[in-house]
N, C-alpha and C positions, 0 to 999 in steps of 0.2 A: 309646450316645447315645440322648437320650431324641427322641420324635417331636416335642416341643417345641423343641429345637433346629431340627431341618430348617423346623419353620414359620416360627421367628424368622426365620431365616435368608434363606429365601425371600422372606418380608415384607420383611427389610432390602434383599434386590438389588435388589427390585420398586421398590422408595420411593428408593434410589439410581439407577438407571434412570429413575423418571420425571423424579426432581430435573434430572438432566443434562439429558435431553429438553426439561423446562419452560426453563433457563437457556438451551439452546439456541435454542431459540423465539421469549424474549423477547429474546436477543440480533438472532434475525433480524427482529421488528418493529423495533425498532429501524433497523439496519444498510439492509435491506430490501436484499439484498445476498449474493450465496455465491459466493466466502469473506467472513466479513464478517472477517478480518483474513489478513492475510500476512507471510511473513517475508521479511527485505530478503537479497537474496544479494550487492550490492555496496557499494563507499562512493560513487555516483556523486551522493548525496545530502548526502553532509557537508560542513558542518559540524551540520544540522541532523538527520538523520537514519543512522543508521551499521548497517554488516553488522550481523547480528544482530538488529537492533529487531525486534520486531512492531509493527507498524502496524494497527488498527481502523481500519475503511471506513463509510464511508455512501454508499447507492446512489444512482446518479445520478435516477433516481425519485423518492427523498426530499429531493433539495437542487440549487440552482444551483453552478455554478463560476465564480471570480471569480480571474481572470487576471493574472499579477504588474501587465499595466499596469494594469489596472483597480485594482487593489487598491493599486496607488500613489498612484494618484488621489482614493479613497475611504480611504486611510488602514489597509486591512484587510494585517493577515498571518496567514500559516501555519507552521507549523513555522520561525520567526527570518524569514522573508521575505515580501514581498509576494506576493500572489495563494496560490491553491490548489495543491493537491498532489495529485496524483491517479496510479491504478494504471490503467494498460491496457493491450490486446493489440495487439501489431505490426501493423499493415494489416488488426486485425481478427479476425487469425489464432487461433484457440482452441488452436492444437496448440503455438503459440509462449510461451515464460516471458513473463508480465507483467511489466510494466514503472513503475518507483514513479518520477516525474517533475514537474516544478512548469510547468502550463499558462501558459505565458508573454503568448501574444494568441491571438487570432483570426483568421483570414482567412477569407473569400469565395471561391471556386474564381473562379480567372484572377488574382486579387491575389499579388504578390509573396510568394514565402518566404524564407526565410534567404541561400540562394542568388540570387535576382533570379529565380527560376524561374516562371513562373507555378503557385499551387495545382492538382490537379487536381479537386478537390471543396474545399468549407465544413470546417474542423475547427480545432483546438486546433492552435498549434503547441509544442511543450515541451521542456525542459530538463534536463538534470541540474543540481543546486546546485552541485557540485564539478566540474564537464564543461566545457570551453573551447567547445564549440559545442554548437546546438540541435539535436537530433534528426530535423529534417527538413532536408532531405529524404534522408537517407544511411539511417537508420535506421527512418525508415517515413513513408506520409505524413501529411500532417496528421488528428489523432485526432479520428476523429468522434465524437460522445458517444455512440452505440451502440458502441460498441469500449471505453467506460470499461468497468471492473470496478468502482470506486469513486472516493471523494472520502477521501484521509487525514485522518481527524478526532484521531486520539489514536496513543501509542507506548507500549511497555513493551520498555527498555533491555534487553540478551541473552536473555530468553526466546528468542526464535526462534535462537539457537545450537544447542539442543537440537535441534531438527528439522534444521537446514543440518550436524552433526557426522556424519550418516549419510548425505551427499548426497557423492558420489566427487567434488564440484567443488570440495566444501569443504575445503581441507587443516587438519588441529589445527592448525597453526602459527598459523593464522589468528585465533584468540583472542584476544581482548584480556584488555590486565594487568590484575589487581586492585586498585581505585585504594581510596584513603582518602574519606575526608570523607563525606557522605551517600549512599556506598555506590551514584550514579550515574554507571556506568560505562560507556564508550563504544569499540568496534570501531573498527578501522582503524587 
């Protein structure tokens, strides 16, 4: 092999590397946000959202959240339903899986939650789209927006299968079928 080779070659990882880096980048101006996407590990999202998806985020930095009541009122939806969809961590907790859930309202700390409980601080209260109740106060309490990770702005259908097929939580079985028609196919 001639010395020409290795410099091509060289050249090429180099110019391959920075590409990813630059895509990287601009993804995170963007997003403004890390992870600026994730992959969903349950269906407690569907019909709009299903195991599997990858979901892109937008940081709470770069954007308001507009809450199913709000967004009933002003006519806004997300992913099939009203108000926002957003990713965040249990009480806050960073060591805890995030959480992909549709901010339902608002409350004021002492104002009522799902329960009749009084809040005990200001935050989101949220939802699964497929979940019979709302997440507080059983499952954490209301999400103060420094505990987002982000706002779900966009999806791309089984990508994140790849990543959940190496996770011991994820059984194969768990795949969804192969469906026909424009080849958008949906878990669960």
């Amino acid at each position: 092999m001639s010395d020409n080779f290795w410099i091509e070659l060289a050249r090429d990882l180099v110019f391959a590397t920075a590409a990813v880096f630059l895509l990287i980048g601009v993804a995170y101006l963007f997003a403004g946000t890390w992870p600026m996407m994730v992959g969903v590990e349950s269906g407690s999202m569907v019909p709009h959202i299903y195991k599997g998806d990858i979901i892109f985020l937008q940081g709470i930095s770069r954007t308001t959240v507009t809450t199913h009541q709000v967004g009933a009122d002003v006519n806004y939806t997300s992913f099939g339903e009203y108000g926002d969809v957003i990713v965040y961590r249990p009480n806050g907790d960073p060591k805890v899986t995030p959480i992909i859930h549709r901010a339902m309202y608002w409350v004021d700390a002492g104002e009522p939650m799902p329960n009749a409980k009084p809040a005990p601080h200001a935050g989101f209260i949220t939802k699964g789209d497929n979940n019979n109740g709302y997440d507080q106060p059983g499952l954490t309490a209301p999400i103060k927006p420094d505990w987002i990770v982000g706002v779900a702005r966009g999806r791309v259908p089984y990508l994140g299968h790849i990543r959940l097929i190496f996770s011991v939580a994820y059984p194969v079985h768990d795949l969804p079928p192969v469906q026909s028609g424009l080849g958008v196919g949906y878990a669960n």
